[in-house]
N, C-alpha and C positions, 0 to 999 in steps of 0.2 A: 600127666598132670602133676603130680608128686615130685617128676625132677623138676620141673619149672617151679614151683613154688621153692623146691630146694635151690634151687642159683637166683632167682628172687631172694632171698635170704643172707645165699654169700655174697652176692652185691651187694646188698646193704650193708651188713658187716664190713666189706672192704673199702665202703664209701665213708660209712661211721669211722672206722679207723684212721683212711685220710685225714679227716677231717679235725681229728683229735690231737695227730702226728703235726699239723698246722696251724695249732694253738700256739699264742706266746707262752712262753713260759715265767712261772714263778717262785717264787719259795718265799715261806713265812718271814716275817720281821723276827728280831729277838728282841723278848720282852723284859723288862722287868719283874719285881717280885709282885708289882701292884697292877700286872698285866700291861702297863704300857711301852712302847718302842722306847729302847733302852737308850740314853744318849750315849754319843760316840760309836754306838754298834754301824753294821750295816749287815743289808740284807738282801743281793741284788742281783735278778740270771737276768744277761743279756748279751746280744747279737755284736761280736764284735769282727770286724774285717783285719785278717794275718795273711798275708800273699795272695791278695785279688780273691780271698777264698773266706767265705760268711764264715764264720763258727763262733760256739757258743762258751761262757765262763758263767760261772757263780762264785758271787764273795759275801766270806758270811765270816764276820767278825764281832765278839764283846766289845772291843775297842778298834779303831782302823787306826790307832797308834802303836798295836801288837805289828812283832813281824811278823813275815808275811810264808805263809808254807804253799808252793803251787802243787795242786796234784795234776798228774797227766792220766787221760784214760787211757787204758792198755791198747783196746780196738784190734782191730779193726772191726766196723760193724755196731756193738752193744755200745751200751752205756755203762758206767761204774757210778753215776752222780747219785742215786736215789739211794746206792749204799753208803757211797761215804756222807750224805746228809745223814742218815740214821744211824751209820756207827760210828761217828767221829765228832758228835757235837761236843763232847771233852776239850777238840783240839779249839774249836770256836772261842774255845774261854782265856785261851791265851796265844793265839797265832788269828789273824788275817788269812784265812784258807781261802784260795784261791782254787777252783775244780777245773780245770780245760776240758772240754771235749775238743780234743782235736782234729784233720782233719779223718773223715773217715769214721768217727765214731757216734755215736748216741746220735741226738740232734744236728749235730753236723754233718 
């Protein structure tokens, strides 16, 4: 009775997980000092198609007249986007960051 409830358990979990993995994704606006979306900024993950193959970018810029810094993830497999959102919003204030997950990695 006790392993049954225990793989009842990991299904769910591996179902919850799916399901999570298959969310859109997001990332925050950049605000101003008065809390509102900053003009000129941008703030935007989404699904773009590179050699017949979906994958994912995020562009997060103070101004989207800053140039432009692309980063690539290393991969294969992980992600690197949730670090470089939290340790690089410095570079936000004056570059156009562009994040790849390319193929094989994070979300793609």
């Amino acid at each position: 009775m006790k392993k049954k409830i225990f793989m009842y358990i990991v299904l769910a979990g591996i179902i919850l997980l799916l399901g999570v993995s298959l969310m859109p994704g997001r990332t925050e606006p950049i605000l101003d000092a008065s809390g509102n979306k900053k003009q000129d900024s941008i703030a935007t993950m989404e699904k773009i198609k590179l050699g017949g193959v979906d994958q994912w970018i995020v562009m997060r810029g103070h101004d989207i007249n800053n140039p432009i810094i692309l980063l690539l993830s290393g991969g294969p497999g992980g992600t690197e986007m949730g670090r470089f959102l939290k340790f690089n919003k410095k570079l936000e204030e004056d570059f156009l960051v562009v994040n790849w997950e390319q193929r094989g990695c994070g979300k793609t």
